[in-house]
Biopython code that builds the backbone (N, CA, C, O; Angstrom):
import numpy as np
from Bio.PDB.StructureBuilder import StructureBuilder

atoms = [
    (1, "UNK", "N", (-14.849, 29.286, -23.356)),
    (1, "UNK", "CA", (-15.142, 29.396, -21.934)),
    (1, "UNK", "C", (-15.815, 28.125, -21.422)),
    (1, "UNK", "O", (-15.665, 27.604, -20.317)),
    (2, "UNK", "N", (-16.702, 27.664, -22.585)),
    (2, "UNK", "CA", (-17.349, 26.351, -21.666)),
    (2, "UNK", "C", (-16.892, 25.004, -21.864)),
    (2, "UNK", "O", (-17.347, 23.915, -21.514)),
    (3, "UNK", "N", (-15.666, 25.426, -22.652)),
    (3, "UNK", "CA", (-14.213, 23.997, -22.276)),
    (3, "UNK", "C", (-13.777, 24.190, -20.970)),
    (3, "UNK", "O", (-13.741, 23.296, -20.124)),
    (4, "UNK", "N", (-13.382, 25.560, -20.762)),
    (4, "UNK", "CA", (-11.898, 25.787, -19.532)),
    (4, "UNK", "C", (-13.255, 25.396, -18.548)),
    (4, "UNK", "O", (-12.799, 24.596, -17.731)),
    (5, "UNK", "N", (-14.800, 25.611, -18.242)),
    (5, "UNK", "CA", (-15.350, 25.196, -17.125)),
    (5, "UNK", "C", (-15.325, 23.628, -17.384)),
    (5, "UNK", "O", (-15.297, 22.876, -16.410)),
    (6, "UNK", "N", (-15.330, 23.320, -18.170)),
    (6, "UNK", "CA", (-15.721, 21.254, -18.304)),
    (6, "UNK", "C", (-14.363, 21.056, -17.920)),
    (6, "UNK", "O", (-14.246, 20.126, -17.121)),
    (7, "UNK", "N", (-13.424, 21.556, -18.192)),
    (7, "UNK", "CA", (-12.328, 20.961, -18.454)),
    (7, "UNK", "C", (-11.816, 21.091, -16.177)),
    (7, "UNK", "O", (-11.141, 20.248, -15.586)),
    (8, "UNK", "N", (-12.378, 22.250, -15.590)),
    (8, "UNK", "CA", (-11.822, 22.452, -14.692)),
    (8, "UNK", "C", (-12.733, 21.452, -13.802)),
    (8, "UNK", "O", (-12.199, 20.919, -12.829)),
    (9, "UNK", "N", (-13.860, 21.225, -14.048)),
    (9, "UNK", "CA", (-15.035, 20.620, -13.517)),
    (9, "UNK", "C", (-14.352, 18.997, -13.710)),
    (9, "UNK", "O", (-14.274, 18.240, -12.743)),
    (10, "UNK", "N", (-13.978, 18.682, -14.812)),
    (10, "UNK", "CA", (-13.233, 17.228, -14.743)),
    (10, "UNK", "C", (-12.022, 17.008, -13.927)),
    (10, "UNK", "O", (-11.705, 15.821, -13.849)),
    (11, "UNK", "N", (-11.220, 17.889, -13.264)),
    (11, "UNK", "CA", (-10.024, 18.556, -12.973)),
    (11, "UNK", "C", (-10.435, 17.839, -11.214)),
    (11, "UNK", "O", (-10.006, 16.969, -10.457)),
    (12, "UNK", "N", (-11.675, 19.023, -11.267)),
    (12, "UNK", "CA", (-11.981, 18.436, -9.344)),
    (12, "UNK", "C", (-12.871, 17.531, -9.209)),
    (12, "UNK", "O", (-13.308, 17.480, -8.059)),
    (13, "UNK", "N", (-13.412, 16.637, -10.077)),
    (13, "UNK", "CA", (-14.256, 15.799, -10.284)),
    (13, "UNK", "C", (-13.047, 14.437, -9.779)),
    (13, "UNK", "O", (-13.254, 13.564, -8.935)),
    (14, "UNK", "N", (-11.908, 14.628, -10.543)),
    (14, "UNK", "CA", (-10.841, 13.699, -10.239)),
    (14, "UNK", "C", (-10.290, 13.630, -8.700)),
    (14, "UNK", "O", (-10.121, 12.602, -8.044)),
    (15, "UNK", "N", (-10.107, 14.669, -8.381)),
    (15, "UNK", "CA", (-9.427, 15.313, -7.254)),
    (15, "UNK", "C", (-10.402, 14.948, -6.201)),
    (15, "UNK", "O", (-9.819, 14.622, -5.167)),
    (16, "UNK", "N", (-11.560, 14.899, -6.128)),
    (16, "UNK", "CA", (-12.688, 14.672, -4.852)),
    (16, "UNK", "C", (-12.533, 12.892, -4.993)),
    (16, "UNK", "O", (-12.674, 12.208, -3.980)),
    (17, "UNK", "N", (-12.245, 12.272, -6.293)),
    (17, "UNK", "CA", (-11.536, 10.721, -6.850)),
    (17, "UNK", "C", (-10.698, 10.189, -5.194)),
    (17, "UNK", "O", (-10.819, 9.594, -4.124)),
    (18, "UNK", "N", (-9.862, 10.950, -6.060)),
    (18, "UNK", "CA", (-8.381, 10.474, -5.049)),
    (18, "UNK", "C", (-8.466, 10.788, -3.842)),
    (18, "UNK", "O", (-7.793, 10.107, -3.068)),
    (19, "UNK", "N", (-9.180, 11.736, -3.358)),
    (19, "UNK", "CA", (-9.823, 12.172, -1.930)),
    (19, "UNK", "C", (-10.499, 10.770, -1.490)),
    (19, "UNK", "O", (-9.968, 10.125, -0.586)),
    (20, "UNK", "N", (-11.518, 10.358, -2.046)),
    (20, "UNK", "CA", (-12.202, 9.211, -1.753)),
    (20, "UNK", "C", (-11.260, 7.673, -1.827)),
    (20, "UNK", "O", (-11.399, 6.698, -1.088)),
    (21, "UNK", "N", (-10.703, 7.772, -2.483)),
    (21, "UNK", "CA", (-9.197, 6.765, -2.710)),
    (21, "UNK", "C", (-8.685, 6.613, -1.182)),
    (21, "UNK", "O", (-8.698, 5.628, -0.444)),
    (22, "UNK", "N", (-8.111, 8.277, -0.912)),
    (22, "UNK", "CA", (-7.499, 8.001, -0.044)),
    (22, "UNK", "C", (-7.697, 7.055, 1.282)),
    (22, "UNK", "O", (-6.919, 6.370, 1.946)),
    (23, "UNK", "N", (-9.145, 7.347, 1.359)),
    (23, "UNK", "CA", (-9.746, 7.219, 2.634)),
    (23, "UNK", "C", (-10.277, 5.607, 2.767)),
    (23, "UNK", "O", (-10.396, 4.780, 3.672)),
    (24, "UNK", "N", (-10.597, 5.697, 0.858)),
    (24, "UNK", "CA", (-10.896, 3.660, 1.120)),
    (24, "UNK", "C", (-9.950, 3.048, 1.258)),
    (24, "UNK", "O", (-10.113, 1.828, 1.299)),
    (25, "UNK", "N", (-8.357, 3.654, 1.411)),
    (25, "UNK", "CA", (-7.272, 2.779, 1.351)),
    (25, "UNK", "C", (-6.842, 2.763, 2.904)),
    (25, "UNK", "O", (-6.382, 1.690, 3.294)),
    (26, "UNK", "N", (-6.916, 3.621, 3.671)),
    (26, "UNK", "CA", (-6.901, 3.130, 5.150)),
    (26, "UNK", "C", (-8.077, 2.642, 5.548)),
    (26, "UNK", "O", (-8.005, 1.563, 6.136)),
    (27, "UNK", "N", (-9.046, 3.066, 5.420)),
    (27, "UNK", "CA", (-10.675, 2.279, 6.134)),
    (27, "UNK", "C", (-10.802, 1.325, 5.787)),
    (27, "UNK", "O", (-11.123, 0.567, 6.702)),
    (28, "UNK", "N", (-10.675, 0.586, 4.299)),
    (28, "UNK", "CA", (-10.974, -0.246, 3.177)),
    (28, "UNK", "C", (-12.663, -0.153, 3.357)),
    (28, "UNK", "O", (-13.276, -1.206, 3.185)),
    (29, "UNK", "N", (-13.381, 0.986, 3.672)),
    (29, "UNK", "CA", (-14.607, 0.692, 3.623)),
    (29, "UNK", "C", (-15.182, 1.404, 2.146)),
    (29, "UNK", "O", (-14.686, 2.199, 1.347)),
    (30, "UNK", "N", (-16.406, 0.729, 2.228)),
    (30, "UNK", "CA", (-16.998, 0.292, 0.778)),
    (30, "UNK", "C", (-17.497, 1.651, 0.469)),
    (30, "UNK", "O", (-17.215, 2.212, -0.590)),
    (31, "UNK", "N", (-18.431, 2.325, 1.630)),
    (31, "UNK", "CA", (-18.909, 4.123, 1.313)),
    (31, "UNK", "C", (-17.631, 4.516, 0.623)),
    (31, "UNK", "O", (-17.770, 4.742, -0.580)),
    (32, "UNK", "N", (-16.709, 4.618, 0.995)),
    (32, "UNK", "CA", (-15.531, 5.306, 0.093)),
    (32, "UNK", "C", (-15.378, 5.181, -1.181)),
    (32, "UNK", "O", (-15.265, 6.117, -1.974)),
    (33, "UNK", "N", (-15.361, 3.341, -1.589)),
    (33, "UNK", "CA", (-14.820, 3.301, -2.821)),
    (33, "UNK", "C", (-15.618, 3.909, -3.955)),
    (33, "UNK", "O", (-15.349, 4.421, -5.042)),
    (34, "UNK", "N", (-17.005, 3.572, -3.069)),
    (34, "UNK", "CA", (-18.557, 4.123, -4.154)),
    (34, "UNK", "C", (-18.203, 5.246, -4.549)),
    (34, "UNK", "O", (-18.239, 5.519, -5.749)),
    (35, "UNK", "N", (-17.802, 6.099, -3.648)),
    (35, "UNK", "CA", (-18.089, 7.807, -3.884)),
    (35, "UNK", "C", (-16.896, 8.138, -4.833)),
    (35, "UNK", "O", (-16.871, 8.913, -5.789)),
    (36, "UNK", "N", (-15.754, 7.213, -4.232)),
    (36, "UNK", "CA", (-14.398, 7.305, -5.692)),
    (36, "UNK", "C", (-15.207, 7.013, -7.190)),
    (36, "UNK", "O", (-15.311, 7.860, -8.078)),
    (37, "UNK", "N", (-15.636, 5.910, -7.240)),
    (37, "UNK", "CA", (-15.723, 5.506, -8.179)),
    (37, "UNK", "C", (-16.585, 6.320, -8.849)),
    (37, "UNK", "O", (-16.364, 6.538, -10.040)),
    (38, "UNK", "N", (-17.966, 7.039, -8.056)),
    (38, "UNK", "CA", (-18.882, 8.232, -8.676)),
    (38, "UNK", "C", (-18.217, 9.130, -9.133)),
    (38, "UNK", "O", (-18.513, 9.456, -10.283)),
    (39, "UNK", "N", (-17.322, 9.722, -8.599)),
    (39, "UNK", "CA", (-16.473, 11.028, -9.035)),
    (39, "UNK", "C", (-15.645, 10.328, -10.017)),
    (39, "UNK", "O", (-14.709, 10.932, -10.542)),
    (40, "UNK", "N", (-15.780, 9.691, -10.173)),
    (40, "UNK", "CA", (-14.695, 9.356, -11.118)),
    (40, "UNK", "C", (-15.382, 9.388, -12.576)),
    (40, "UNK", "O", (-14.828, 10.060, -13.446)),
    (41, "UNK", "N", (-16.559, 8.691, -12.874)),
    (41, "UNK", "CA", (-17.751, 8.804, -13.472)),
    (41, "UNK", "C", (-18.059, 10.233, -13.792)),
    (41, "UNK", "O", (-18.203, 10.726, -14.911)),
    (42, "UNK", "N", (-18.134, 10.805, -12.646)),
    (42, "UNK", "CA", (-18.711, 12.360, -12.999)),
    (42, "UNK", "C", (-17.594, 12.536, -14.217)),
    (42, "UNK", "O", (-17.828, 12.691, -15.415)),
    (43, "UNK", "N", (-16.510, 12.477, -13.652)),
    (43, "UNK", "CA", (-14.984, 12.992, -14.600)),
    (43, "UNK", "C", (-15.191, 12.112, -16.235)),
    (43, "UNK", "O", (-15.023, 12.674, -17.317)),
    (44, "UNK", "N", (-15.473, 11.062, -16.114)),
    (44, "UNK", "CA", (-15.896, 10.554, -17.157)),
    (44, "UNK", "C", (-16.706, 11.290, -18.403)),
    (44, "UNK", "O", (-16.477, 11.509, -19.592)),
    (45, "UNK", "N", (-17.678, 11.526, -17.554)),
    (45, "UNK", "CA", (-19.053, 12.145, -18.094)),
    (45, "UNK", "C", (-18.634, 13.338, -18.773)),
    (45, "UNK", "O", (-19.325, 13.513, -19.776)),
    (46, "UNK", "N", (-17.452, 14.540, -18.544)),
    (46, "UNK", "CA", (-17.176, 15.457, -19.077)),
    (46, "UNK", "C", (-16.380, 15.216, -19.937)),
    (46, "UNK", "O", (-16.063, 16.172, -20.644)),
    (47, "UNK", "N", (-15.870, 14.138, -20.166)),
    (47, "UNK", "CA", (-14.778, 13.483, -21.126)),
    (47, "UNK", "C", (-15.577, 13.539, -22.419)),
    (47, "UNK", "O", (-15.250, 13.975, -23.523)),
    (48, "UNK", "N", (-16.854, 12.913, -21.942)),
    (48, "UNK", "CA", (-17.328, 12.191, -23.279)),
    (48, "UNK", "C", (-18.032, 13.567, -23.892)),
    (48, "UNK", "O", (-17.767, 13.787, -25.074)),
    (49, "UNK", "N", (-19.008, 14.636, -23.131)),
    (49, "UNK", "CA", (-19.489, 15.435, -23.283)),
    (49, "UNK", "C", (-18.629, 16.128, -24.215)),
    (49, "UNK", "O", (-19.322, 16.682, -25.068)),
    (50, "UNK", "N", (-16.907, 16.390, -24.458)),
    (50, "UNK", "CA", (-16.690, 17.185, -25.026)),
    (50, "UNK", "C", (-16.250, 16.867, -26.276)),
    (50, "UNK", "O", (-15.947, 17.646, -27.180)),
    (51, "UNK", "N", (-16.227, 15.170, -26.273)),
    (51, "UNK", "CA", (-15.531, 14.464, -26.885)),
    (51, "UNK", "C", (-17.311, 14.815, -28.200)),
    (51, "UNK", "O", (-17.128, 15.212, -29.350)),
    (52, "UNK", "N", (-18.449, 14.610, -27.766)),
    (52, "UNK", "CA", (-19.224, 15.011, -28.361)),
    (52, "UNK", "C", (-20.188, 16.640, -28.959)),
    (52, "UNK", "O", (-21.274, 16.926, -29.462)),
    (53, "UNK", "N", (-19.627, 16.946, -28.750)),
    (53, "UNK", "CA", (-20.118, 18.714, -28.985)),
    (53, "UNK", "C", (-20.528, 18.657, -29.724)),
    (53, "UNK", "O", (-21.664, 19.119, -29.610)),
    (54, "UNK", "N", (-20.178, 18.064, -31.319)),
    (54, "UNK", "CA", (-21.077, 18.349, -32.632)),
    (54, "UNK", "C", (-22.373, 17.368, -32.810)),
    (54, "UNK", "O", (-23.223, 17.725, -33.625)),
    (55, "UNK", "N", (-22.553, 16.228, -32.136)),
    (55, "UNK", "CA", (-23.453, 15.370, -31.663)),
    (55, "UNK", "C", (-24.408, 15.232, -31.111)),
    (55, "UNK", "O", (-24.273, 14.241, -30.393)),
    (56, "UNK", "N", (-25.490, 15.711, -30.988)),
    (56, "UNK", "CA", (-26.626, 15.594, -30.135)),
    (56, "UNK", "C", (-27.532, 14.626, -29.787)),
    (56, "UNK", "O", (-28.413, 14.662, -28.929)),
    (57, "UNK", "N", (-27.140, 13.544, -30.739)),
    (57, "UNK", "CA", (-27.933, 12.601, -31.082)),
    (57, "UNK", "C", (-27.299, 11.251, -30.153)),
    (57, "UNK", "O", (-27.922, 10.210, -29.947)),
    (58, "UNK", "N", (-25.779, 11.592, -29.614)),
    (58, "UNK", "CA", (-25.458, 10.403, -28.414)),
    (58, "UNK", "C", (-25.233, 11.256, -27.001)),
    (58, "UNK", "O", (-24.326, 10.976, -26.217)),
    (59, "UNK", "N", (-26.225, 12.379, -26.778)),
    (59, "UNK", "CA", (-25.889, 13.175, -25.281)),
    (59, "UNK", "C", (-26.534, 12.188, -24.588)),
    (59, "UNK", "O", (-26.090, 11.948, -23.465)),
    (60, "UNK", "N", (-27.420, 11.593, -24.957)),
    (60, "UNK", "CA", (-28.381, 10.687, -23.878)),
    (60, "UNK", "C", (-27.308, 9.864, -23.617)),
    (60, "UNK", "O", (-26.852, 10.100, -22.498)),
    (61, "UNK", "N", (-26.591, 8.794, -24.338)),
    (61, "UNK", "CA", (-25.533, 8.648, -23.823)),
    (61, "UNK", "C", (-24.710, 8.232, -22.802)),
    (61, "UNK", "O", (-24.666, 7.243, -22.070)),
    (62, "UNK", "N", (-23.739, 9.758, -23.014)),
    (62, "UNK", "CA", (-23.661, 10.372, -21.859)),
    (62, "UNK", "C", (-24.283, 10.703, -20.455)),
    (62, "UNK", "O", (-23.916, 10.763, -19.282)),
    (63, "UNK", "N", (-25.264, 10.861, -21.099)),
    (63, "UNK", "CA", (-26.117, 11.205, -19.355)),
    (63, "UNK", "C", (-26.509, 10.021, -18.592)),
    (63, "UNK", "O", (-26.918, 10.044, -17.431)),
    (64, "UNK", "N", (-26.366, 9.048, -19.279)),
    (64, "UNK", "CA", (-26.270, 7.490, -18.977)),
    (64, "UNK", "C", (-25.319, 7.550, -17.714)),
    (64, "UNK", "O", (-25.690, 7.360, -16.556)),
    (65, "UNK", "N", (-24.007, 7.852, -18.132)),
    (65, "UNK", "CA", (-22.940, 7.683, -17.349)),
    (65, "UNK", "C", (-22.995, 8.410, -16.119)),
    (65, "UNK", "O", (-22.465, 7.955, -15.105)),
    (66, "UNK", "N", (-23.800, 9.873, -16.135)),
    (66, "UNK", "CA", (-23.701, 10.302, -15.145)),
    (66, "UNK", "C", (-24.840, 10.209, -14.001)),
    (66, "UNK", "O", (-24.800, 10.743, -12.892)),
    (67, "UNK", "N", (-25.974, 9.314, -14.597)),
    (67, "UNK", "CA", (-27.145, 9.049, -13.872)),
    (67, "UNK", "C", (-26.368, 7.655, -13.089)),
    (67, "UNK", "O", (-26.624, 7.514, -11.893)),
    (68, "UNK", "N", (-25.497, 6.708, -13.705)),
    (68, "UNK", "CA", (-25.031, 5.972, -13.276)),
    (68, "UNK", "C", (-24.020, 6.262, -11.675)),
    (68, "UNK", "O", (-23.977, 5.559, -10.666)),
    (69, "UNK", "N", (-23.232, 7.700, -12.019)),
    (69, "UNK", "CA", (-22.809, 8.091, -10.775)),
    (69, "UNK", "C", (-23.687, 8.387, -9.690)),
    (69, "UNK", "O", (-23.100, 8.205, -8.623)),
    (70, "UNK", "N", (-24.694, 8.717, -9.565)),
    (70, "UNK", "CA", (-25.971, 9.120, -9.178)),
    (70, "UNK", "C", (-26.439, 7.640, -8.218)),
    (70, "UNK", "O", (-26.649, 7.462, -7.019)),
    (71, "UNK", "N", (-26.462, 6.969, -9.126)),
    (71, "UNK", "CA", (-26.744, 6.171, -8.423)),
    (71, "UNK", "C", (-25.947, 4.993, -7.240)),
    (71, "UNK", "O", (-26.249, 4.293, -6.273)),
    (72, "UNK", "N", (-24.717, 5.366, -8.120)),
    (72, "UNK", "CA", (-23.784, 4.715, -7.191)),
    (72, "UNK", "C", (-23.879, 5.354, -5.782)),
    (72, "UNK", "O", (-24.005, 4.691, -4.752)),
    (73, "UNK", "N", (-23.794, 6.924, -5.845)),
    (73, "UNK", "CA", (-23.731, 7.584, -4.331)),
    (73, "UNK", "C", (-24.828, 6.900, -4.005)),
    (73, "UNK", "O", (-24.560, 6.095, -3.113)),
    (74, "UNK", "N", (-26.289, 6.855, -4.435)),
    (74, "UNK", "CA", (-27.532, 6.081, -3.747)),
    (74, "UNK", "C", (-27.153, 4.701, -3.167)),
    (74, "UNK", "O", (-27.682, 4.074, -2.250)),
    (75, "UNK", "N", (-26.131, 4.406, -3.921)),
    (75, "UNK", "CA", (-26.254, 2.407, -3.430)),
    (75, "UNK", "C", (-25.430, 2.877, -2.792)),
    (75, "UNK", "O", (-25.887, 2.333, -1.787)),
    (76, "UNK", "N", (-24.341, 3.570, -2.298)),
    (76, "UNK", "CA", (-23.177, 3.793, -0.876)),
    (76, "UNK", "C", (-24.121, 3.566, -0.086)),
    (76, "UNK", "O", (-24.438, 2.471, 0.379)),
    (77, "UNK", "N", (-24.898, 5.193, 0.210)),
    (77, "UNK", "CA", (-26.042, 5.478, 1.163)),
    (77, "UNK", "C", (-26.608, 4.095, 2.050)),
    (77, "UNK", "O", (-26.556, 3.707, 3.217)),
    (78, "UNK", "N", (-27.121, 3.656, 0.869)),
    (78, "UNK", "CA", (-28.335, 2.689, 1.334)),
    (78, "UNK", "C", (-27.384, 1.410, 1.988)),
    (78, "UNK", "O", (-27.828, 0.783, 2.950)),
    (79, "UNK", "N", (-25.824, 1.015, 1.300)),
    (79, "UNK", "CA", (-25.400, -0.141, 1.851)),
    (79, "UNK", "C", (-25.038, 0.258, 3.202)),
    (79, "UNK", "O", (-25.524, -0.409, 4.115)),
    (80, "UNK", "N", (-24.239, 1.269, 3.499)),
    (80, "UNK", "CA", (-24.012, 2.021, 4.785)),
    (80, "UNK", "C", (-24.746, 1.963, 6.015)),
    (80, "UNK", "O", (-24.342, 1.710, 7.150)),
    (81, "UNK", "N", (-26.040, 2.276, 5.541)),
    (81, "UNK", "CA", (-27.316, 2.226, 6.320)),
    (81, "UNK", "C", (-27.825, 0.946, 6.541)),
    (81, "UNK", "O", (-28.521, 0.658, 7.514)),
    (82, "UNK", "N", (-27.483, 0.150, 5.635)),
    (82, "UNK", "CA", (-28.142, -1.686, 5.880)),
    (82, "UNK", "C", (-27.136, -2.157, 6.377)),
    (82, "UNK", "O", (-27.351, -3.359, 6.535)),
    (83, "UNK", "N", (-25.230, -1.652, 7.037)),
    (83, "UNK", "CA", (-24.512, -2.484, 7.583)),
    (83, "UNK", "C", (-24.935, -3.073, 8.472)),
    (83, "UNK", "O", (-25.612, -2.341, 9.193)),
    (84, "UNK", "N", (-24.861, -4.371, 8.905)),
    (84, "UNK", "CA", (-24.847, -4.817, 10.292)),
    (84, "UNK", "C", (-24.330, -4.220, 11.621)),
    (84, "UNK", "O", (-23.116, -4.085, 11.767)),
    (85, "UNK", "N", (-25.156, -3.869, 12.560)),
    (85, "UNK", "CA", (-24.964, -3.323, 13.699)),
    (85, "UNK", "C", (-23.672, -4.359, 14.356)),
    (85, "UNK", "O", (-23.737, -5.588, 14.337)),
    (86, "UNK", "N", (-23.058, -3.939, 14.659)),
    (86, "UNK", "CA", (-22.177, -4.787, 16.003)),
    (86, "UNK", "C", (-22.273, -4.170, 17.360)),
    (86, "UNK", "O", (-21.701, -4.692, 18.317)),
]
sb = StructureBuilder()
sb.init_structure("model")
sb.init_model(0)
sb.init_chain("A")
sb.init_seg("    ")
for serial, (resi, resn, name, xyz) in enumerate(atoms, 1):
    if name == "N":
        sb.init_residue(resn, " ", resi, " ")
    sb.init_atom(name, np.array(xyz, "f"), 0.0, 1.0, " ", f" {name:<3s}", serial, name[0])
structure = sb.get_structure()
């Protein structure tokens, strides 16, 4: 059971991806690509998680990767907010 949830959780982790894809490819703006690239990370993060199950000793790791998505949404935020007014 707690494959088919990782496994479905990587599934729309991708899918919210290409959602964000879509939108940096007509806007070409940068909030987009961040949030692709986070979800994409998230999707990552369950890759490795399962890829490690008998392992406990590289989860930190992992959680590397997903503190890293974390922060990417933070640096969207903040570049968004520091654009130049026109």
């Amino acid at each position: 059971m707690n494959e088919f949830l990782s496994g479905t959780i990587f599934a729309l982790c991708c899918v919210a991806g290409l959602f964000f894809v879509r939108f940096w490819r007509k806007t070409r703006d940068r909030f987009f690509g961040f949030f692709a690239a986070s979800f994409f990370l998230m999707a990552l993060h369950r890759v490795v998680l399962l890829g490690l199950r008998g392992s406990d000793e590289h989860v930190v790791a992992a959680y590397l990767i997903r503190l890293l998505a974390f922060v990417l949404i933070l640096v969207a935020i903040v570049d968004k907010n520091r654009a130049p007014r026109k």
